[in-house]
C-alpha positions in Angstrom: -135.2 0.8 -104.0 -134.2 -2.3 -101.5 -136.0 -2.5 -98.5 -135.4 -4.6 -95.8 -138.2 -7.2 -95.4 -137.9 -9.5 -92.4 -135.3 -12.6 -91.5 -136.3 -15.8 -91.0 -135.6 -17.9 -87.7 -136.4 -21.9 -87.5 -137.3 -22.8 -84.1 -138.1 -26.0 -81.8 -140.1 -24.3 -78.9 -142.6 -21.8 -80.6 -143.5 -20.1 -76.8 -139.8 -20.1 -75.8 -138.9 -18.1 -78.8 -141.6 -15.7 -78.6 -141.0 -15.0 -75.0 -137.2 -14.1 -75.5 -137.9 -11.7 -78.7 -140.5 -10.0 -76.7 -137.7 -9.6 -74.1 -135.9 -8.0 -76.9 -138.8 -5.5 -77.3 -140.5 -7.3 -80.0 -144.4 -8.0 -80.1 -146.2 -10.8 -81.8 -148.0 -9.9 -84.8 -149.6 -12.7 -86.2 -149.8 -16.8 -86.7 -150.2 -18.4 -89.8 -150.5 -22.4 -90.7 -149.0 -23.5 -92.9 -150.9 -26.7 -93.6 -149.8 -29.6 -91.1 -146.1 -28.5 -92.1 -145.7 -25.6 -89.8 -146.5 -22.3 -88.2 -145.3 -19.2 -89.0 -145.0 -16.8 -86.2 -144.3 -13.2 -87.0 -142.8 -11.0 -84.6 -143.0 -6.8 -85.3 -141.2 -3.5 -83.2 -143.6 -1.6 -81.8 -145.0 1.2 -84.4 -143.6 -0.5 -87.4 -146.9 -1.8 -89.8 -144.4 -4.7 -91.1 -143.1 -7.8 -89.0 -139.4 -7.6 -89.0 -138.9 -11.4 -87.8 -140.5 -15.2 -88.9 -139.8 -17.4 -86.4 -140.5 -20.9 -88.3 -142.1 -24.0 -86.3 -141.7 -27.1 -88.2 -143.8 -29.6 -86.9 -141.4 -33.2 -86.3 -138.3 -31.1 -86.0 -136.8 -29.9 -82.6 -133.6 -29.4 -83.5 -131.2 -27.8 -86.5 -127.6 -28.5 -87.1 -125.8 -25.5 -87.5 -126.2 -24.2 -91.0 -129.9 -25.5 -91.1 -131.4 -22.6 -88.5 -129.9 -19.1 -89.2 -126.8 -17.2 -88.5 -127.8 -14.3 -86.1 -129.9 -11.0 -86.2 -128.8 -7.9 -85.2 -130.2 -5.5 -83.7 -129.7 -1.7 -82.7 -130.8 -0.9 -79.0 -131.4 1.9 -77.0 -129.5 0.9 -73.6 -127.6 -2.4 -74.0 -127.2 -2.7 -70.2 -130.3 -2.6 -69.9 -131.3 -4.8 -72.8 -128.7 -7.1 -71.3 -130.0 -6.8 -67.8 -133.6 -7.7 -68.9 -132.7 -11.1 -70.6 -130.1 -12.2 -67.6 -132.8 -11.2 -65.1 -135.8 -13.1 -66.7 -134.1 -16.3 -68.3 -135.8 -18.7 -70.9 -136.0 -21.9 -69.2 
């Protein structure tokens, strides 16, 4: 049976990212090295054992063209206006 596993995100700011995907109502589960390449940070819904998200730190790279980062995730939420009112009300600077 296929199970969904998690998506993968490249980012440039690794506390940025984490702060808007805990807006979202994720929590961060855990940070791995990956040598002096990178760090993985992975990023769970509360009560599920398995992170849902990688967001991907490359060290040397702050930027991605489009095609090089990801396309989107989607996700299902309880009250989009309120979803919505959370992220307009605390923006990521």
């Amino acid at each position: 049976m296929t199970h969904f596993i998690h998506t993968c995100y490249r980012i440039g700011e690794i506390d940025r990212s984490v702060s808007f995907y805990e807006k979202l109502g994720f929590v961060e589960a855990r940070r791995m090295t990956i040598g002096d390449e990178a760090i993985n940070v992975f990023m769970a819904l509360p009560g599920e054992d398995e992170a849902r998200l990688e967001l991907t730190y490359n060290f040397g790279v702050d930027s991605y063209d489009l095609g090089t980062g990801y396309n989107h995730i989607a996700l299902a939420v309880e009250d989009l206006d309120g979803t919505v009112s959370r992220l307009s009300l605390n923006p990521i600077t």
